[in-house]
mmCIF file of the N, C-alpha and C atoms, coordinates in Angstrom:
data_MODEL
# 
_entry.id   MODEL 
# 
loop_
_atom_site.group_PDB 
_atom_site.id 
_atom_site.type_symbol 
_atom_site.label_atom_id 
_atom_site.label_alt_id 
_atom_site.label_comp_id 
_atom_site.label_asym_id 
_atom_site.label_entity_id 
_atom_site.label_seq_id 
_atom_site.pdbx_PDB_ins_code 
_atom_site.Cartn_x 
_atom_site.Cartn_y 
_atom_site.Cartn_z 
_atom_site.occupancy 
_atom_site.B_iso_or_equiv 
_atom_site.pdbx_formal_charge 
_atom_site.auth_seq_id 
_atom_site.auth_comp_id 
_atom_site.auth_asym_id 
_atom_site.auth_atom_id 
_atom_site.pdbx_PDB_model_num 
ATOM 1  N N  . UNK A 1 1  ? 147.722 70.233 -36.131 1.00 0.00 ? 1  UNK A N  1 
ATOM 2  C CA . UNK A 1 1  ? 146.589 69.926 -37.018 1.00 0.00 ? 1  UNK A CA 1 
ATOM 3  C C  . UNK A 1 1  ? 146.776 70.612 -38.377 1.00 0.00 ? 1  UNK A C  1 
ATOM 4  N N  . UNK A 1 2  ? 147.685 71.519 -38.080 1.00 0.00 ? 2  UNK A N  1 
ATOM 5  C CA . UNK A 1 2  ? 147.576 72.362 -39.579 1.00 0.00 ? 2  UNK A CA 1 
ATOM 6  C C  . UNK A 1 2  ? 148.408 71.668 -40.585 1.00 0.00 ? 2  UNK A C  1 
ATOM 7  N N  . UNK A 1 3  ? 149.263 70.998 -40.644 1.00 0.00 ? 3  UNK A N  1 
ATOM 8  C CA . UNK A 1 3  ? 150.351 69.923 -40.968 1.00 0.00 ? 3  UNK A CA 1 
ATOM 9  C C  . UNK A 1 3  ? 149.436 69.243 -41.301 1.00 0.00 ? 3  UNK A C  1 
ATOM 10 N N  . UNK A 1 4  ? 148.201 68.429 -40.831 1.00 0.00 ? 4  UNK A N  1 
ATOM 11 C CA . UNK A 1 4  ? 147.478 67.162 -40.917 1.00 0.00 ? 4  UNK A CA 1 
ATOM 12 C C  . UNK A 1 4  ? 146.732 67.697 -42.239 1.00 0.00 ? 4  UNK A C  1 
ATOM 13 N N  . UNK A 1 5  ? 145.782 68.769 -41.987 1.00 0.00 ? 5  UNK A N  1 
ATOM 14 C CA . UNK A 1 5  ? 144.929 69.571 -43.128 1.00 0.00 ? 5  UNK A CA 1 
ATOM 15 C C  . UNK A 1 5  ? 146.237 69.538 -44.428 1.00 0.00 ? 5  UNK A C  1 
ATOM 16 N N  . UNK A 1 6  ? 147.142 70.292 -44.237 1.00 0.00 ? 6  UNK A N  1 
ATOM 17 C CA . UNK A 1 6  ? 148.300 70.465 -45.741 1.00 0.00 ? 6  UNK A CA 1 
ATOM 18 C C  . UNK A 1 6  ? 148.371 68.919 -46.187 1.00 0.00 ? 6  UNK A C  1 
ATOM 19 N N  . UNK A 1 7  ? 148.788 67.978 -45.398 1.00 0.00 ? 7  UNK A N  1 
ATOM 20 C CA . UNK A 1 7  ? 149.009 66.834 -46.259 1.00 0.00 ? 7  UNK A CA 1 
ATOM 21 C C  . UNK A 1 7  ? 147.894 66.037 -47.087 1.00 0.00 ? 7  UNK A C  1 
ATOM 22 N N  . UNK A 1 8  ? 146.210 66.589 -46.209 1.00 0.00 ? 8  UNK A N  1 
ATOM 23 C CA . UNK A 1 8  ? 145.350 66.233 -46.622 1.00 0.00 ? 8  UNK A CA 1 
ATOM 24 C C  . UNK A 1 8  ? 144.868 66.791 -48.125 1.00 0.00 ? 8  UNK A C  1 
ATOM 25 N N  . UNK A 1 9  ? 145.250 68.093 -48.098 1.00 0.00 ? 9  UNK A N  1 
ATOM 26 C CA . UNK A 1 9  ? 145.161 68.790 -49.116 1.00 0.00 ? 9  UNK A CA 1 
ATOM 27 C C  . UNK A 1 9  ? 146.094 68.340 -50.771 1.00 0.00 ? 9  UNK A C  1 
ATOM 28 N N  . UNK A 1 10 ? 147.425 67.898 -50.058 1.00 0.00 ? 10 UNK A N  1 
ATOM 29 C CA . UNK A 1 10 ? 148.171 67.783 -51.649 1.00 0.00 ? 10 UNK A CA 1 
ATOM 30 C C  . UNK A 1 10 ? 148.112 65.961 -51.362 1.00 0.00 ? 10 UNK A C  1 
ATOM 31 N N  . UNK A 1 11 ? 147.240 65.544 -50.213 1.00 0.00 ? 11 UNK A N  1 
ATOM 32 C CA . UNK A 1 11 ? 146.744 64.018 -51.233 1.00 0.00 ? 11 UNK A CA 1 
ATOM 33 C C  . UNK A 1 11 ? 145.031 64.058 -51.897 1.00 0.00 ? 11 UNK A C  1 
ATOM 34 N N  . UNK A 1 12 ? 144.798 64.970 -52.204 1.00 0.00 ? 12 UNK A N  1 
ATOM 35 C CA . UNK A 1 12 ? 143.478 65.700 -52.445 1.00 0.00 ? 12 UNK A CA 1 
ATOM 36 C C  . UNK A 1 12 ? 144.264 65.838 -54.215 1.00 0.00 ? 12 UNK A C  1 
ATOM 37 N N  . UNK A 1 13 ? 145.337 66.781 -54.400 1.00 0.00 ? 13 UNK A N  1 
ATOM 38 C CA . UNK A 1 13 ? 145.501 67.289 -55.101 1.00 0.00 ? 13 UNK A CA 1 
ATOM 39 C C  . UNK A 1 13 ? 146.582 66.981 -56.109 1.00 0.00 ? 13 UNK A C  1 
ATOM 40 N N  . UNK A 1 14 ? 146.632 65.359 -55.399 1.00 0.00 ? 14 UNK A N  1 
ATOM 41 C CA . UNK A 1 14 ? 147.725 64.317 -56.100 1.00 0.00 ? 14 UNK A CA 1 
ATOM 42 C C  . UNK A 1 14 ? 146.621 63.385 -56.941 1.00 0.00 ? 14 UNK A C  1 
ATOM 43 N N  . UNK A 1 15 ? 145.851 63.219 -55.748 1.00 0.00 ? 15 UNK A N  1 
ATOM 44 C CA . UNK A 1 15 ? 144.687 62.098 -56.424 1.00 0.00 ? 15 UNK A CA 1 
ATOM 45 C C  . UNK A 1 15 ? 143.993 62.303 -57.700 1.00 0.00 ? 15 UNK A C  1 
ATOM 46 N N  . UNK A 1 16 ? 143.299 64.062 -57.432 1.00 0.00 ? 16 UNK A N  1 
ATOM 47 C CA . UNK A 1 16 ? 143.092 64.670 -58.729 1.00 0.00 ? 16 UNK A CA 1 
ATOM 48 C C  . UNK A 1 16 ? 143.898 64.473 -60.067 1.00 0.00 ? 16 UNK A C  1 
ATOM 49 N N  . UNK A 1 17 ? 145.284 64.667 -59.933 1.00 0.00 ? 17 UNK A N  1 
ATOM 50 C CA . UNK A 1 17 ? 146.344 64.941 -61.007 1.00 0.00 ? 17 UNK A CA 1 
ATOM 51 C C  . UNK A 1 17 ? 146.309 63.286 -61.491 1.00 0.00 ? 17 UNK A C  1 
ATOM 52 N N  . UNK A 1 18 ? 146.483 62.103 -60.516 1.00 0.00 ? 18 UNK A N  1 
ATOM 53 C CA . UNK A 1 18 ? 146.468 61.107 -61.335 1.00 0.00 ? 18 UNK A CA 1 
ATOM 54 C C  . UNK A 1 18 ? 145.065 60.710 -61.966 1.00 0.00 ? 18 UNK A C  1 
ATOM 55 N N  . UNK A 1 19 ? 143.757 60.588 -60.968 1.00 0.00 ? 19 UNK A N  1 
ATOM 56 C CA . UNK A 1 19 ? 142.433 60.420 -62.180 1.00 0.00 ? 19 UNK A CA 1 
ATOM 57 C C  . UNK A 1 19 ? 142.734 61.790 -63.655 1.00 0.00 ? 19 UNK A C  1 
ATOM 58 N N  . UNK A 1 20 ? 143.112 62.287 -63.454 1.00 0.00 ? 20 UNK A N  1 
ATOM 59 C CA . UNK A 1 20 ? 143.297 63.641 -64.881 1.00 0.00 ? 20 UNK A CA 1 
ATOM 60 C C  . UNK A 1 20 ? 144.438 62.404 -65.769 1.00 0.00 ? 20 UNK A C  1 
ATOM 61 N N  . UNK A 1 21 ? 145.266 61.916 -65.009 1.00 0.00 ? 21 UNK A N  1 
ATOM 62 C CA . UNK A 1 21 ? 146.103 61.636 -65.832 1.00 0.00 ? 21 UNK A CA 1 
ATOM 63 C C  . UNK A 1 21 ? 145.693 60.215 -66.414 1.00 0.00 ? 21 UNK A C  1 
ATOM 64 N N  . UNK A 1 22 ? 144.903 59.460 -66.017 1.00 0.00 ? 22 UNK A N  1 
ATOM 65 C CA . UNK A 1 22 ? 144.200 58.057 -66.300 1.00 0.00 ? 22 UNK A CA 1 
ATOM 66 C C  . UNK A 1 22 ? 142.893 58.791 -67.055 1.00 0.00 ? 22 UNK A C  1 
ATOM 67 N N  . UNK A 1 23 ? 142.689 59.739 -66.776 1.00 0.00 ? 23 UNK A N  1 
ATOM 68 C CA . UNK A 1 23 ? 141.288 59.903 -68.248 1.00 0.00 ? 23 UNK A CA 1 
ATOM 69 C C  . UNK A 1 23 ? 142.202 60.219 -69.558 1.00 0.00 ? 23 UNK A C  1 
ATOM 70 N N  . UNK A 1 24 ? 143.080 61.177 -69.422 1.00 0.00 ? 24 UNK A N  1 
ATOM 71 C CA . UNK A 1 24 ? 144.079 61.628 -70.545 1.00 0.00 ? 24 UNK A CA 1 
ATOM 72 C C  . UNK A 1 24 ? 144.522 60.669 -71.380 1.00 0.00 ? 24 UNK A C  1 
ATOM 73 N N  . UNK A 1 25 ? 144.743 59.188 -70.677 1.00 0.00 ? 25 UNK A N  1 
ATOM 74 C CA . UNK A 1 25 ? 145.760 58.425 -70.972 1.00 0.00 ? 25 UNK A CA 1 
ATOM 75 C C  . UNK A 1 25 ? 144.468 57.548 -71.444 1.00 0.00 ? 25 UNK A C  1 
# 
């Protein structure tokens, strides 16, 4: 489960980076 939480986390923290990168843009 802890594997499941990490991947959940950097698609958490991918998703962020692209809406940042579509307001920027």
């Amino acid at each position: 489960m802890a594997s499941l939480s990490k991947d959940r986390e950097s698609f958490v923290y991918v998703a962020k980076l692209a809406e940042q990168a579509e307001r920027y843009d």
